[in-house]
C-alpha positions in Angstrom: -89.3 51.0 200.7 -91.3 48.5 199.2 -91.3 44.4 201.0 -91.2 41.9 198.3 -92.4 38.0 199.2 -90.1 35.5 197.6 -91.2 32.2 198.2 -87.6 30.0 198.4 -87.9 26.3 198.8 -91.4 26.0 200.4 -91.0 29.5 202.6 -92.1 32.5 201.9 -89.8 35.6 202.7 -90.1 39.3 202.8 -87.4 41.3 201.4 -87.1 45.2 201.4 -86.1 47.2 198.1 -85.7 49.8 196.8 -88.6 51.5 194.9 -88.2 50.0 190.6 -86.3 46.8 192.0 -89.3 44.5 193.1 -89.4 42.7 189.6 -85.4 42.3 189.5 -85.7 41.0 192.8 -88.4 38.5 192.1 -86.5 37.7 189.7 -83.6 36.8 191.6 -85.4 34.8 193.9 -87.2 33.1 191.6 -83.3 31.6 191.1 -82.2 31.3 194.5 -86.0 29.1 194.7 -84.6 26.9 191.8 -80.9 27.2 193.1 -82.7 25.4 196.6 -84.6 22.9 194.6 -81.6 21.8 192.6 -79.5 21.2 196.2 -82.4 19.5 197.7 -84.0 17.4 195.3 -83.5 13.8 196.6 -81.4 15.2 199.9 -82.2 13.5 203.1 -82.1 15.2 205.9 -80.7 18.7 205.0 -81.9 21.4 206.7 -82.9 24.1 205.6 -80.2 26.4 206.6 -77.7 24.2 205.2 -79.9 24.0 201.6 -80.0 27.4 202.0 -75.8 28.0 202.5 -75.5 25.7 199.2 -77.8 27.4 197.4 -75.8 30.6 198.0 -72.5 28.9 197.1 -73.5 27.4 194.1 -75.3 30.9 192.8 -71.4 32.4 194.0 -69.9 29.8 192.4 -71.6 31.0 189.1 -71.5 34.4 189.5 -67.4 33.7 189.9 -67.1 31.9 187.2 -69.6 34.3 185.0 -66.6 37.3 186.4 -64.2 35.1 185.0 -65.9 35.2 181.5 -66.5 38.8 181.1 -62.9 39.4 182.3 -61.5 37.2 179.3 -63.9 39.0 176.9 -63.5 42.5 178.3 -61.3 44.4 180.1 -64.7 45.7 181.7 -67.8 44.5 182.9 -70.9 46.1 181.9 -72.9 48.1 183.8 -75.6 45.5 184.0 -73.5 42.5 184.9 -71.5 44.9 187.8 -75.5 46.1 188.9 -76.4 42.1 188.8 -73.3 41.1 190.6 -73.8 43.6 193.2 -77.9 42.3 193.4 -76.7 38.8 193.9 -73.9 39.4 196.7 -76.8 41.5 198.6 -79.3 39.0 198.6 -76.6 36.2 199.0 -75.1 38.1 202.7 -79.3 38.3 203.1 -79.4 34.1 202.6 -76.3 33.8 204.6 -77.6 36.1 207.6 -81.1 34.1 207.9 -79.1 30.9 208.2 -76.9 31.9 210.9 -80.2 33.0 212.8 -82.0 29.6 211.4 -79.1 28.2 213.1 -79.2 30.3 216.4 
């Protein structure tokens, strides 16, 4: 199982996947990193764990409202917006997990 290193506002982090997934991954990081620099840019004072828990809920928040559209267009997803759903919720319980040990 492959580690990937996804550098996320100023930190690096290794991430296990699956063997094929390193690009989508780095890809997905590579909009958590921007996610993070969007919630932090001018912030005072935020740590990193709470930039961190943003970040996930405003990549959530998307990816709710993204549901919302392919619901109204379809009665079903496709099989790459279900497989990018599913890629976001893992690395957003990943995010979530880190800050509750960042916090500990």
């Amino acid at each position: 199982m492959p580690d990937v290193k996804l550098s996320i506002a100023g930190r690096d982090y290794f991430v296990a996947c699956n063997a094929g997934e390193e690009q989508r991954l780095l890809e997905l990081g590579a909009m958590v990193n921007a996610t993070a620099h969007q919630v932090t840019g001018g912030a005072r004072g935020l740590t990193e764990t709470r930039a961190l828990l943003f970040s996930a809920l405003m990549l959530a928040d998307k990816l709710h409202d993204a549901g919302g559209a392919v619901r109204a267009d379809t009665a079903e997803p496709s099989a790459t917006v279900v497989q990018s759903a599913d890629t976001l919720e893992r690395l957003a319980t990943q995010l979530e997990n880190l800050a509750l040990r960042l916090e500990n």
